[in-house]
N, C-alpha and C positions, 0 to 999 in steps of 0.2 A: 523367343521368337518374335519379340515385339519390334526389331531393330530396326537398321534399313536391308532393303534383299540384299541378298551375298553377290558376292561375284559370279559372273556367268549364268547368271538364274540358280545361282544355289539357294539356298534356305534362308531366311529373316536372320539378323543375329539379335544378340542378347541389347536389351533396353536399358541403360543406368541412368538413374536419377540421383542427384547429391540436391540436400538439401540444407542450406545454411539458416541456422532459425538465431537470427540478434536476440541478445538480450533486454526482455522490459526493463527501461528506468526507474520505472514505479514498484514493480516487487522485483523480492527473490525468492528463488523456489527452493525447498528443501522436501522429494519427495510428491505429495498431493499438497501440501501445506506451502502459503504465500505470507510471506515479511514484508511489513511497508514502515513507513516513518509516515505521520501525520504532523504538521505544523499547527499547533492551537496558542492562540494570542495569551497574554497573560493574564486580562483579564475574565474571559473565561477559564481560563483554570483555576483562578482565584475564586470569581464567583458561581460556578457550573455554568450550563448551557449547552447548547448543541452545534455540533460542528456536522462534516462530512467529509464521507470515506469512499474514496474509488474504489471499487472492487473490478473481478473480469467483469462482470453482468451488470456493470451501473454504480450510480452513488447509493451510497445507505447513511441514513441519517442515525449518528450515534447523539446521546444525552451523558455529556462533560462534569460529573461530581464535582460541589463546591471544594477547595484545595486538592486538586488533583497535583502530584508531582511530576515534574520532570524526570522521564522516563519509564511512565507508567506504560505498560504492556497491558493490552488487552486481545481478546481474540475471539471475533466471527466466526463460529460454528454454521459450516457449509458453505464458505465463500470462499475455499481454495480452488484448486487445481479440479478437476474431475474425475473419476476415481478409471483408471481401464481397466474395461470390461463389467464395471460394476454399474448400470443405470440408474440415475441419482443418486449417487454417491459423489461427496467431494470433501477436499479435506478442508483445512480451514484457514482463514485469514489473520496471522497475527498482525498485530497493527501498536509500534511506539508512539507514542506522545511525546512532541517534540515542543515542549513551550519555547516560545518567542516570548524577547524581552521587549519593550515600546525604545525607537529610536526617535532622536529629532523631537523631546518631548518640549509643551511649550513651558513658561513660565509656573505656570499656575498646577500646571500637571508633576516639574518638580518639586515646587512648595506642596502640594498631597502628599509624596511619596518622604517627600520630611517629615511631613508630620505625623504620616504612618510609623516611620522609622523610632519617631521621640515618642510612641506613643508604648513601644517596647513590644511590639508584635512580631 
């Protein structure tokens, strides 16, 4: 009865709402639980450091372990989805490491990465 009136003064009819909800770019959802890709330079992963992670509720600052591999998985405990009907409850945020290689390096940056290479690392 939420409608518009009926005809001739009859009774309200029925109210529908369709609701299209697009999908985030930045995750996916499976459940309460959110998947992201993070992009981390190579030199942080090579030597640690910290980067940052979008979550729903903000950035969160994670600390990047010296040799981290490409395609390390980690995951934020209470940064997914929200749990229904459960109050503070949510599940959690896995998060890939996506290392980036350095483009457009100068001279001197690939004379390092030679000498890295001859140095048998």
């Amino acid at each position: 009865g939420h409608g518009s009136p009926g005809v001739n003064g009859g009774p309200a009819g029925d109210l529908y709402i369709t609701f299209r909800i697009n999908p985030d770019t930045n995750f996916k959802r499976d459940g309460n639980n959110l998947y992201t890709t993070v992009k981390v330079d190579l030199y942080t992963a090579v030597l640690g450091g910290e980067i940052t992670i979008d979550t729903l509720t903000g950035k969160v600052k994670f600390k990047v372990k010296p040799e981290t591999q490409n395609g390390t998985k980690i995951k934020l405990k209470g940064k997914g989805m929200p749990v229904y009907k459960k109050d503070g409850q949510f599940g959690d945020l896995y998060v890939t490491l996506d290392i980036q290689l350095p483009v457009n390096l100068t001279e001197k940056q690939k004379q390092l990465f030679e000498e890295l290479a001859r140095s048998g690392s």
